[in-house]
Residue, then its C-alpha position, 0 to 999 in steps of 0.5 A: x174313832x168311828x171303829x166302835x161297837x159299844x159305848x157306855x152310857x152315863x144318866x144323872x137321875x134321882x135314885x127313885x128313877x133307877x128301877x124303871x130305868x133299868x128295866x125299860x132298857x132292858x126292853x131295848x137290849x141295853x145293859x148286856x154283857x156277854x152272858x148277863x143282863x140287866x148289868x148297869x152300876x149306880x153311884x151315888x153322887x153330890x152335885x150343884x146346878x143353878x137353874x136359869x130362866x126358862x127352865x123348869x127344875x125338878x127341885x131348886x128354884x130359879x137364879x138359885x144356886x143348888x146342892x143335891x143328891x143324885x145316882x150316876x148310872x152307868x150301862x153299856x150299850x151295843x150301837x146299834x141300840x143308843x137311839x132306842x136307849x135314849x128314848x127310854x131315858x128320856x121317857x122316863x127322867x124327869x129333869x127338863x134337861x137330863x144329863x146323858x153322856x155317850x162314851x165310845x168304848x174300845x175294849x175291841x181294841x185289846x181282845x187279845x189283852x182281855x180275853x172274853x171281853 
């Protein structure tokens, strides 16, 4: 599963955010593909979370169960670019505990399937 060259990164961030996001990674080569920038796509999405003691929530309170409203933000990323990509994530969001998945890609794989890809 080491065999890969680009992954996906997924950011659970309030939609206020999504601007700044995109355009600071951007800055860090991040949302390319092929010959576009700036590519990403946002959903929105309905979440629950319950903050326990010692955090610091950005919207709820402590022991209590929350529902709200964020955008999932989905970008691709080149390897090379994941750990200057996280430092703008990380810069930028506000949640004390912002969730970030890294998913390898492997459309390499299947070049002669997808051509261009």
């Amino acid at each position: 599963m080491l065999d890969f060259t680009d992954v996906k990164i997924e950011i659970f961030i309030p939609e206020v955010y999504i601007e700044a996001l995109r355009d600071e990674l951007h800055r860090v080569n991040v949302g390319k593909i092929g010959d576009y920038d700036h590519c990403m796509s946002i959903t929105t999405v309905r979440g629950y979370w319950r903050p326990l003691v010692g955090a610091e929530p950005y919207q709820g309170e402590i022991g209590q169960i929350s529902e709200g409203y964020e955008c999932k933000v989905e970008v691709n990323c080149k390897r090379e670019y994941i750990r200057d990509a996280l430092k703008v994530i990380k810069t930028i969001h506000p949640y004390d505990e912002p969730l970030i998945n890294i998913v390898p890609l492997v459309n390499h794989l299947f070049e002669e399937v997808l051509p261009g890809v």
